[in-house]
C-alpha positions in Angstrom: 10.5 -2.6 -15.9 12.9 -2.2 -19.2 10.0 -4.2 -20.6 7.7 -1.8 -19.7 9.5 1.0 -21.6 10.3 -0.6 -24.4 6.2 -1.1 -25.0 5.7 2.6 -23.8 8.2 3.6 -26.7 6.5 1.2 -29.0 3.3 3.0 -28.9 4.6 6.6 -28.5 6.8 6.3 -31.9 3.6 4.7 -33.5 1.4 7.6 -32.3 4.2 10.1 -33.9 4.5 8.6 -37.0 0.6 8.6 -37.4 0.6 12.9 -36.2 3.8 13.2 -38.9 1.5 11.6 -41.4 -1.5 13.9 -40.7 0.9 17.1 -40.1 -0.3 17.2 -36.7 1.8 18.1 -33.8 2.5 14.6 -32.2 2.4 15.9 -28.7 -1.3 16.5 -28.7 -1.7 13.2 -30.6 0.3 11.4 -27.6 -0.9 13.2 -24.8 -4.7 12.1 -26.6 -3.2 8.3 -26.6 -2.1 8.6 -23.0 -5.2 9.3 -22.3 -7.4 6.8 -24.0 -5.0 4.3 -22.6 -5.1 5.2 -18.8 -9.3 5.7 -19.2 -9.5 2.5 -21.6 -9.7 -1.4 -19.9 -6.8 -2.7 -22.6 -5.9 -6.1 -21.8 -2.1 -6.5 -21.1 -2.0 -2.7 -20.1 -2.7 -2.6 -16.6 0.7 -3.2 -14.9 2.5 -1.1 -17.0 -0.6 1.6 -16.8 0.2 1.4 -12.7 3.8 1.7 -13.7 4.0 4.4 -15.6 1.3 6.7 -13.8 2.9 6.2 -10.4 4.3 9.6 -9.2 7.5 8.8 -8.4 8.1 7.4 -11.7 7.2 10.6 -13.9 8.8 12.6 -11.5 12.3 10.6 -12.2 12.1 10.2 -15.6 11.4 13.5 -16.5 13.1 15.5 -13.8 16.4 13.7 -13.8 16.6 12.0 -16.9 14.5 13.4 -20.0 14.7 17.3 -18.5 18.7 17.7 -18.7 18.8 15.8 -22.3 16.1 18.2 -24.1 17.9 21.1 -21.8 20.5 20.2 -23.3 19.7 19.7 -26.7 17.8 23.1 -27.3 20.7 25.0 -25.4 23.3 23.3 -27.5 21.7 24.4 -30.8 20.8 28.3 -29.9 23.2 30.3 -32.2 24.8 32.7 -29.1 25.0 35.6 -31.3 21.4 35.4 -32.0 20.3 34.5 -28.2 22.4 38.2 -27.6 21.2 40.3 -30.5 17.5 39.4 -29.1 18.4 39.2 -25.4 16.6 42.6 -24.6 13.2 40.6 -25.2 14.1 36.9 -24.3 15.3 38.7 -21.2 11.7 40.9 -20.8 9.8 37.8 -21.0 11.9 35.2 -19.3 12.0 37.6 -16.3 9.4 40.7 -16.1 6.9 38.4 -18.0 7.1 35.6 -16.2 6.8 37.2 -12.6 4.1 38.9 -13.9 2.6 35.8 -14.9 3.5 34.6 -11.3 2.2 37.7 -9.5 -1.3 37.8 -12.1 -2.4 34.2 -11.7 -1.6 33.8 -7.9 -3.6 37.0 -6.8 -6.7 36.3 -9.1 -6.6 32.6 -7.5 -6.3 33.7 -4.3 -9.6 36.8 -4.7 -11.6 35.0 -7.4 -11.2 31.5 -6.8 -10.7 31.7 -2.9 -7.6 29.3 -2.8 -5.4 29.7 0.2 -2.3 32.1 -0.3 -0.1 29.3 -0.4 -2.0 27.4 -2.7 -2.2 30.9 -5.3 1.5 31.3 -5.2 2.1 27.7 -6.1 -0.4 27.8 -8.4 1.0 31.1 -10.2 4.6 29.8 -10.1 3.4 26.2 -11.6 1.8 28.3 -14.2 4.4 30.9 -14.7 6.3 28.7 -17.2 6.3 27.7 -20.8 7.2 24.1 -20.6 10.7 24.1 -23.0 9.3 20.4 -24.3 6.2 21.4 -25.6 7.3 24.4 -27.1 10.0 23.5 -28.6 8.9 19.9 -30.3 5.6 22.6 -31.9 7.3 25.0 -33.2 10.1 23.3 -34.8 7.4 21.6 -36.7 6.0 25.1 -37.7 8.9 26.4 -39.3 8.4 30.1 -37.8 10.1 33.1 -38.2 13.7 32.4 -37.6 13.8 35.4 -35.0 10.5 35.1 -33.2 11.7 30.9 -33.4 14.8 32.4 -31.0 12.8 34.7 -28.9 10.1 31.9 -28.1 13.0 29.2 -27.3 15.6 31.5 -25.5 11.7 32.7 -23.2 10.7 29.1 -22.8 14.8 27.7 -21.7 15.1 30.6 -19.3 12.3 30.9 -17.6 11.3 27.2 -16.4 14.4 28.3 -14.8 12.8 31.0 -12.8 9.2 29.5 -12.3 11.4 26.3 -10.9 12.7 29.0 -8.1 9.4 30.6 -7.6 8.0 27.4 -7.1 10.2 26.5 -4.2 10.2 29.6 -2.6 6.1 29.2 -2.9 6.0 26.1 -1.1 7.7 27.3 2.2 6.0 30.4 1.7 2.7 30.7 3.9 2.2 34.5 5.1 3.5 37.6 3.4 5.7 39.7 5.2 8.9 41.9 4.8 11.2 40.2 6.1 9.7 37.0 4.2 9.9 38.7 0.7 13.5 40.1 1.6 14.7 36.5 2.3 12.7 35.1 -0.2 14.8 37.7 -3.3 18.0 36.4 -2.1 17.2 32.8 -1.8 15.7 33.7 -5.7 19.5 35.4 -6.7 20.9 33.1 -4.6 19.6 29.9 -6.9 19.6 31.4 -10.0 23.3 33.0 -9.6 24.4 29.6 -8.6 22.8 27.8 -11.5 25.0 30.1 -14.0 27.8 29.9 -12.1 27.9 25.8 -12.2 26.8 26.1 -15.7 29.5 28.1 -16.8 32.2 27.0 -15.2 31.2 23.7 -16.6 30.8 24.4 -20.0 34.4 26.6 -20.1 35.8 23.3 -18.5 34.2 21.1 -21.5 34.7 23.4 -24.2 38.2 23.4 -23.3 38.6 19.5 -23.1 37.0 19.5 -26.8 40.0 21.6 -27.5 42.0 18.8 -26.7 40.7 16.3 -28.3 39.3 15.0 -31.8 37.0 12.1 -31.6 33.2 12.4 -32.0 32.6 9.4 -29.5 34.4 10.5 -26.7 33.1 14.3 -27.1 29.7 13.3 -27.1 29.7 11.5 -23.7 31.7 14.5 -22.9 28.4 16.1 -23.4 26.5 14.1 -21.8 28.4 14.6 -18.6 28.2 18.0 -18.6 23.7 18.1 -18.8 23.1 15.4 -16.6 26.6 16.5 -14.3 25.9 20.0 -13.9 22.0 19.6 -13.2 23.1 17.2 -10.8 25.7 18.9 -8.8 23.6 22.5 -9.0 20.5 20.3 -7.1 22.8 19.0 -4.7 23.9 23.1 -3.7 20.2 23.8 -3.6 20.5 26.2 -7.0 19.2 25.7 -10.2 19.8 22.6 -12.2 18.0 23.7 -15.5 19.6 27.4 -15.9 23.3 25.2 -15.0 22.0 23.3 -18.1 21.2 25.8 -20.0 24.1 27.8 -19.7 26.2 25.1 -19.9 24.8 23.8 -22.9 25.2 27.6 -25.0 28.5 27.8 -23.8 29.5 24.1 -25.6 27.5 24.8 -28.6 29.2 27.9 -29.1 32.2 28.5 -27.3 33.2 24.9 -27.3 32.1 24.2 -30.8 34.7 27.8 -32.1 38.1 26.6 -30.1 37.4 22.2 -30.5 34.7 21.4 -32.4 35.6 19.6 -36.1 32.5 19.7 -38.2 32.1 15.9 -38.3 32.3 15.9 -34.2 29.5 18.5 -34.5 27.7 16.8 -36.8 27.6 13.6 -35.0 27.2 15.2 -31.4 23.6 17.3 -32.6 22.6 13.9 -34.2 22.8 12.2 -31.0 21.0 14.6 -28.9 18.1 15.6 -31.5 17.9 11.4 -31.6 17.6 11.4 -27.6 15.6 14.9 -27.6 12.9 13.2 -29.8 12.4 9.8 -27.3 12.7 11.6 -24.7 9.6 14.6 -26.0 7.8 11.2 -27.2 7.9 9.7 -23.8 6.9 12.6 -21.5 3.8 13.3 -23.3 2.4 10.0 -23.6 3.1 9.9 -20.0 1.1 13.4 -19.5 -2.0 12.0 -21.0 -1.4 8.6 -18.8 -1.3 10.4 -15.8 -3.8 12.8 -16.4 -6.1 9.7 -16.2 -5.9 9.1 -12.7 -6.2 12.5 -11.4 -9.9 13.2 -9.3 -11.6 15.9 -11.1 -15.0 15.2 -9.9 -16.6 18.5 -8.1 -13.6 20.9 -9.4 -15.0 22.1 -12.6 -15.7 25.5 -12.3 -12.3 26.3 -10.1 -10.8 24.0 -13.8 -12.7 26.5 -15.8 -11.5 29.4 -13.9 -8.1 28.7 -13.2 -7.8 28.4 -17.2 -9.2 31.8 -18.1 -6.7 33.1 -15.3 -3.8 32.0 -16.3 -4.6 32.9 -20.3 -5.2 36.2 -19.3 -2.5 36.6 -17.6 -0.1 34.8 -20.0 -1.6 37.9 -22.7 -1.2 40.5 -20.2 2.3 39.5 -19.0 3.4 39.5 -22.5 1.7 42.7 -23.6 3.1 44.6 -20.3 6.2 43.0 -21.0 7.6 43.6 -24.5 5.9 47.5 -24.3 9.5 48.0 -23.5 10.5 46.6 -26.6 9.8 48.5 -29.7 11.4 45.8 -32.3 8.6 43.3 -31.7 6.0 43.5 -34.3 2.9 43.7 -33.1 1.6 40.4 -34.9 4.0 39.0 -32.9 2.7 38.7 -29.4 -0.6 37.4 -29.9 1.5 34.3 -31.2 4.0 34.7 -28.3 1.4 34.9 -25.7 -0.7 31.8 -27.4 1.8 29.5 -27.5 2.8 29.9 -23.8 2.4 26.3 -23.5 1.9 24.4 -19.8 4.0 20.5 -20.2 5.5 18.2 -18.3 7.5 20.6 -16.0 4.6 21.8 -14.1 3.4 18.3 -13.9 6.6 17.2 -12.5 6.9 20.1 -9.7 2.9 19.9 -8.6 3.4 15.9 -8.6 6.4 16.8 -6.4 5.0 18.5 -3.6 4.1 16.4 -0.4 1.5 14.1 0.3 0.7 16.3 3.4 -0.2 19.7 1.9 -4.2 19.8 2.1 -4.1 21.5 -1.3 -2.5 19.2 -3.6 -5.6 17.5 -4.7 -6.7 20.7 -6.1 -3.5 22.0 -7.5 -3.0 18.4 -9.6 -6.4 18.8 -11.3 -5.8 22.6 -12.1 -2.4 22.3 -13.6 -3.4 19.1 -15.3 -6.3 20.5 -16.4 -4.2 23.9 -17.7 -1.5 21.4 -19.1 -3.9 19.0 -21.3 -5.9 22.3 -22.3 -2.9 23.9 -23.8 -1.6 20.8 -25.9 -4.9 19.7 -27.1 -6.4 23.5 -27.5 -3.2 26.0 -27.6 -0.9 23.4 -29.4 -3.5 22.3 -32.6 -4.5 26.0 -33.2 -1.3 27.9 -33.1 -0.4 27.1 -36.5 -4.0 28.3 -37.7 -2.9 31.7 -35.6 0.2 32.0 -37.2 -1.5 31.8 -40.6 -4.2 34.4 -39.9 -1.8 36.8 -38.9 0.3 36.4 -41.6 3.2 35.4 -39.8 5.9 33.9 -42.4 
């Protein structure tokens, strides 16, 4: 098995160091390798092909291992006082936008595409997010805006967080009725209270023990603790590991950083988690493309087709409706905003999640792979070119 990922990180860092050379965003260029791997008899391949499609094994990796390290990462680099002089329209989009992306895609699923209504909320909440992975690894590379850079991040960090509760409240969900929409809003508070609650209390506990100590070493698995710890501990309580993360992380990069923080322990604790960040981003999405390869597509193309208009239109709409309330955003903004909604690994992790029992999950795989690899290969290598048009510096 450690075989098997050392090969797997082999070919991903090869793959980025070819994109880097081409200035291409490497996680189109990996999910593209993935791909021609899984659909490509290469001698030598097939066991670890088998290995590293199997369900259970993306789910893991990038659940519980890769998902609280880039959490992590991002959280513990957003400047707090930036995150709260733009928290009017992180807040719009991360919430209002993406329950209107929730609410859009899951009712034109359910009239236009005749899905079940189980199958259209799960659908809308898998679609409701902006994977954190891919956004983050393609615009860094862009070198936006620095306050559109913050809006777009602090969007994408907290509101995986909210599509993550959606999503389970979608899956037990199968008629609509009052009393099921009252108990669903309080489960919803109830997990996404409980993720900041964990996360803060964490990251005031941490930040604290920084101010205690003065070795780099020791402060950096301090760190690691407190992603993989609080993510782990807000799952067991049934609330939200990624906003426990997230919080958590802000928290340490700012709080903790002021009162314990020398410059050399900050210096060496980023290092280590942009160094994890990247192997970790390089891994997912050349596992995206491998399991993409094995999903049936056959005799789903136009509800493919479909499902991808829907959820770009609502992605514009939700974004539009959204930051109307928010008179500092130019307008040459949101076009960029709504286009670089990007679908990743998340969504691939939650649909890959959901029983082998439900009669829809055939269907559901091949939309939200189908949405995912459309808005890496299509989204992802003509944002920049969007960017440019507009002007955007």
């Amino acid at each position: 098995m450690v075989t098997y990922w050392i090969i797997l990180l082999a070919i991903a860092v090869g793959v980025v160091f070819i994109a880097e050379k081409m200035k291409q965003p490497y996680p189109t260029f990996l999910v593209v390798m993935g791909l021609i791997i899984g659909l490509t008899p290469i001698p030598g391949l097939g066991e670890i092909k088998s290995y590293a499609a199997n369900d259970t094994v993306f789910q893991t990796t990038v659940i519980f291992i890769f998902l609280s390290a880039l959490l992590g990462d991002a959280a513990l680099k957003l400047p707090f006082d930036e995150l709260k002089s733009n928290k009017q329209s992180i807040s719009l989009l991360a919430f209002l936008g993406t329950f209107l992306t929730f609410l859009l895609v899951a009712a034109s699923t359910y009239f236009f595409l005749h899905l079940s209504l189980q199958e259209s909320l799960i659908f809308g909440a898998l679609m409701a997010a902006t994977d954190p992975v891919s956004v983050l690894s393609i615009f860094k590379s862009m070198g936006l805006n620095k306050r559109l850079s913050i809006v777009v991040e602090g969007e994408s960090l907290a509101n995986d967080g909210v599509a993550v509760v959606l999503f389970q409240i979608a899956v037990v969900t199968t008629a609509l009725s009052l009393t099921g929409t009252l108990n669903a809003l309080l489960e919803f508070l109830k997990v996404v209270s409980g993720g900041i609650l964990i996360g803060g209390v964490f990251g005031l506990l941490a930040s604290r023990i920084t101010s205690k100590i003065d070795h780099y070493l020791v402060e950096t698995g301090l760190s690691m603790v407190l992603f993989y710890g609080t993510f782990q501990l807000a799952e067991h309580f049934d609330v939200s590991g990624v906003i426990s993360v997230v919080v958590g992380g802000v928290i340490l990069g700012t709080y903790g950083r002021n009162v314990g923080m020398s410059d050399l322990t900050h210096e060496k604790v980023n290092s280590f988690w942009e160094t994890i960040a990247f192997l970790s981003n390089a891994l997912i999405f050349l596992l995206v493309g491998l399991e993409v390869s094995r999903i049936d597509f056959l005799d789903k193309g136009w509800l493919i087709v479909g499902s991808i208009l829907i959820v770009l239109l609502a992605r514009f709409l939700a974004v539009y409706i959204s930051l109307a309330f928010d008179k500092s955003i130019p307008t040459s903004w949101k076009p960029i905003i709504s286009w670089g909604g990007l679908k990743g690994s998340l969504s691939i992790a939650l649909v890959l999640g959901i029983t082998p029992e439900f009669e829809g999950k055939n269907l559901l795989l091949a939309m939200t792979f189908s949405n995912v690899v459309f808005s890496l290969l299509v989204q992802g290598t003509t944002l920049k070119k969007l960017v440019s048009f507009l002007n955007v510096k």
